[in-house]
C-alpha positions as CSV (number, residue, x, y, z in Angstrom):
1,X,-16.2,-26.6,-3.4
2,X,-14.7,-25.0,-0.1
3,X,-13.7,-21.5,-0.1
4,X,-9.9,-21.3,-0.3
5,X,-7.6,-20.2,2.3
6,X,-7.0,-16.1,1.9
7,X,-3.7,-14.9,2.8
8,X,-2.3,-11.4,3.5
9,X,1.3,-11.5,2.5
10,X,1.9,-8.4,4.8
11,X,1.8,-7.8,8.8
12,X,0.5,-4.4,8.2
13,X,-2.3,-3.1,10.4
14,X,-3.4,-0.6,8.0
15,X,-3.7,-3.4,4.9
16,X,-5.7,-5.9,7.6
17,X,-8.0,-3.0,8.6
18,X,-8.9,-2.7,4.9
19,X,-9.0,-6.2,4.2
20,X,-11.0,-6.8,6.8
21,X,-13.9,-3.9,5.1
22,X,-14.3,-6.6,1.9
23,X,-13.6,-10.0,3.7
24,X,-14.8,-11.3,6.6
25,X,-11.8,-14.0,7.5
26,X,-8.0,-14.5,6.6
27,X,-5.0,-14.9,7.3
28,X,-2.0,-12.5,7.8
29,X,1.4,-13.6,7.1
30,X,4.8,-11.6,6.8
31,X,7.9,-12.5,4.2
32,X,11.3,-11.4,4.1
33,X,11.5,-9.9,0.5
34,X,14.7,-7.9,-0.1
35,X,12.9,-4.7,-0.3
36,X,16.2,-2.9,-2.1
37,X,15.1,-1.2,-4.9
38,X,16.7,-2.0,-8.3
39,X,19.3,0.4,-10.3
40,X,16.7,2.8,-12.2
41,X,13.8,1.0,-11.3
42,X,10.8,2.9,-11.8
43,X,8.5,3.5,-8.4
44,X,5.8,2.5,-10.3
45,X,7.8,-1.2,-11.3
46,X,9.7,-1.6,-7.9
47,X,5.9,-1.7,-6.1
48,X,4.6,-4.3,-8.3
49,X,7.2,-6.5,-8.2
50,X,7.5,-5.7,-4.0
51,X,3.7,-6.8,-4.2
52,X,4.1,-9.9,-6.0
53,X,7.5,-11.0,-4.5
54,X,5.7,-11.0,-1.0
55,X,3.0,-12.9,-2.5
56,X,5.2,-15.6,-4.4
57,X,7.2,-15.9,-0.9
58,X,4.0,-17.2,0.9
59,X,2.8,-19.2,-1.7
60,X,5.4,-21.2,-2.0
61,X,4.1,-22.7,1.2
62,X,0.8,-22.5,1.3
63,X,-1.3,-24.3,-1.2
64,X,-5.3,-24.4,-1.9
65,X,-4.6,-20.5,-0.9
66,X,-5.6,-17.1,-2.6
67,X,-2.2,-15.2,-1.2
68,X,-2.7,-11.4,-1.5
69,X,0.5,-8.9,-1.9
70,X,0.5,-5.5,-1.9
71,X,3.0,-2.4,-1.5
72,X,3.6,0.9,-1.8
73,X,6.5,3.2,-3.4
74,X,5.6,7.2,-2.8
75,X,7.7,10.1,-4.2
76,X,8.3,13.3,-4.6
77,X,10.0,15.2,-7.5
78,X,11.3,12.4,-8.3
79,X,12.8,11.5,-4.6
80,X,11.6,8.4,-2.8
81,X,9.9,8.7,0.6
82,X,9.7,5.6,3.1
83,X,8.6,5.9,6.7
84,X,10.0,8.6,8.6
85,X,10.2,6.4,11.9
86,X,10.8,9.4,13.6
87,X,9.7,13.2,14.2
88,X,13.0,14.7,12.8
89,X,12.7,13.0,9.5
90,X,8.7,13.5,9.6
91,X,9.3,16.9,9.9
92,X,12.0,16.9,6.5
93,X,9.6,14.8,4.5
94,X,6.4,16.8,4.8
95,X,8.8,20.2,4.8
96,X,9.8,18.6,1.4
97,X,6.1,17.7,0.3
98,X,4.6,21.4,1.0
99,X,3.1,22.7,-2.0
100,X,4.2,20.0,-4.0
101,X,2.6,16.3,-5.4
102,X,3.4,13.1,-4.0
103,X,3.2,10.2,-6.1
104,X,1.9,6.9,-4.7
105,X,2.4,3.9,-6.7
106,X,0.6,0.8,-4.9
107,X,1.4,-2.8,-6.3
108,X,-1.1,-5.4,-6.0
109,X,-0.7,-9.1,-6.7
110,X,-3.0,-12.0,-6.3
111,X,-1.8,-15.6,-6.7
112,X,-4.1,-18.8,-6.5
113,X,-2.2,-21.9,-5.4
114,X,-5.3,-23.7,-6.4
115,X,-4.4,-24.3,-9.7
116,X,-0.4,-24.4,-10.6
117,X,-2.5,-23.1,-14.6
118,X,-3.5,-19.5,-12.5
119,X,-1.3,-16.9,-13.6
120,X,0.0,-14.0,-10.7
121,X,-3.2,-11.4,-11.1
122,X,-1.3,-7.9,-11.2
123,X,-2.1,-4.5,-10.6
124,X,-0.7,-1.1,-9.8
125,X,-3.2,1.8,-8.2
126,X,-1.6,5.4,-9.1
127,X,-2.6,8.2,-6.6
128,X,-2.1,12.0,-6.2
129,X,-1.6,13.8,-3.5
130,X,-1.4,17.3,-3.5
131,X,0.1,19.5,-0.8
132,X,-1.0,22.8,0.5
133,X,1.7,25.0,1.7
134,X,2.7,24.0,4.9
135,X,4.3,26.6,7.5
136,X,7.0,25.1,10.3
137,X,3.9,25.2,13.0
138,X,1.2,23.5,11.1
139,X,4.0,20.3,10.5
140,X,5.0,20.1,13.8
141,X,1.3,20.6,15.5
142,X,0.8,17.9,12.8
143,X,3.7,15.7,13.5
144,X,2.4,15.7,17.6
145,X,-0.9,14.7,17.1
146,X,-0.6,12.2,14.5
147,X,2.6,10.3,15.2
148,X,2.8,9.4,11.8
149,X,5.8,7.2,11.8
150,X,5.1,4.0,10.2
151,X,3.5,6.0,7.2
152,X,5.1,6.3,3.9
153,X,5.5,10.3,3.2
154,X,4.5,10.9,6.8
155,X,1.3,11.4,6.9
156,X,-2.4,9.5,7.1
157,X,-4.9,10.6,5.3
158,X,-7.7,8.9,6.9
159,X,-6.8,10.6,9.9
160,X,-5.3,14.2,10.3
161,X,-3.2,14.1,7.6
162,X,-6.3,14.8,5.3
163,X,-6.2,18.4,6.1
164,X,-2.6,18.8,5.0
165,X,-3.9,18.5,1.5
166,X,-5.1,21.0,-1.6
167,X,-6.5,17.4,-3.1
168,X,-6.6,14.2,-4.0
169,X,-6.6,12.5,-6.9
170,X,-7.2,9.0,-7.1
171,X,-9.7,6.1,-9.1
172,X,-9.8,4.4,-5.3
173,X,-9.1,6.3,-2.2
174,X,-8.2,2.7,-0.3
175,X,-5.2,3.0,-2.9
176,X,-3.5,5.5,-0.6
177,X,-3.6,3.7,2.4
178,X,-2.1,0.8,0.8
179,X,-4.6,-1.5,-0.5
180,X,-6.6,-1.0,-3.3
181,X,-9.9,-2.1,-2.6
182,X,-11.9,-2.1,-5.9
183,X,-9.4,-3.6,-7.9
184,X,-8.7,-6.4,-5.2
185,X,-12.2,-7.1,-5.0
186,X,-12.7,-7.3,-9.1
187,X,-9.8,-9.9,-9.1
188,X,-11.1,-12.0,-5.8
189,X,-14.2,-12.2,-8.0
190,X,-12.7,-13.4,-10.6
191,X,-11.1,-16.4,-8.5
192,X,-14.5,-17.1,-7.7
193,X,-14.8,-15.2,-4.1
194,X,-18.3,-13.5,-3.2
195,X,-17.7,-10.0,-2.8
196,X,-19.7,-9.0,-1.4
């Protein structure tokens, strides 16, 4: 039997860089999933069904595929933070986030088009990040070097961003960055993919 097409249903770079740790080839492919979250949807609920509406969008055209979906939802006290895309709002989200715990809810969704009998494999990776407190010239020495921009909460913790932290909490520290690796690869085994 031939291995099966692998998609990742994101253009991400950080997701492909991970990816790319526990396979060797795939594919990258973006959707355009409504990303508006629901009235009173949990974080925890609106990254799951993110993850597996970007994987159900690229299955739907791609069969004798393995389509993988992921996303994240981080917040704080209870307020949502996306990506700052800029310093100014950089600067308000990790003034918000000082000496307090961000909460980052990762989806993941795996769907084999091999079989049209595979049920969507789901998963959500729960991780806690807790702030030190940050003063006004530590966030904005930060915010220069790092450019964090395109990173939910403002930050990236496999770069500087680690040392803005008191600690971590986490079952799987590839979680954070937006893909959880050991559950991804427990459910590519299960589809019958060596890994490693």
């Amino acid at each position: 039997m031939n291995s099966p097409r692998i998609i990742l249903a994101s253009t991400s770079r950080y997701r492909a860089e991970l990816l790319g740790r526990i396979l060797p080839g795939f594919e990258q492919q973006g959707s355009s999933v409504d990303e508006t979250p629901l009235e009173n949807e949990a974080p925890s609920l609106r990254a799951l069904r993110l993850s597996e509406a970007k994987a159900r969008a690229i299955a739907a055209e791609a069969p004798d595929a393995l389509i993988i979906g992921s996303d994240q939802v981080a917040e704080c006290e209870g307020e949502a933070l996306g990506k700052p895309g800029d310093a100014a709002t950089a600067k308000r989200q990790l003034q918000h986030c000082s000496g307090r715990t961000v909460v980052f809810h990762t989806g993941l969704c795996l769907i084999d088009t091999r079989s049209s009998e595979a049920p969507a494999s789901t998963a959500t990776d729960v991780t806690r990040v807790h702030f030190r407190t940050l003063d006004e010239a530590s966030i904005e020495r930060y915010i220069e070097r790092e450019k964090p921009f395109d990173c939910a909460g403002s930050f990236k913790c496999e770069g500087l961003g680690i040392a803005l932290f008191e600690r971590i909490e986490s079952i799987d520290p590839t979680g954070l960055i937006g893909l959880p690796l050991i559950t991804l690869a427990r459910l590519l085994r299960e589809r019958g993919i060596a890994v490693p």
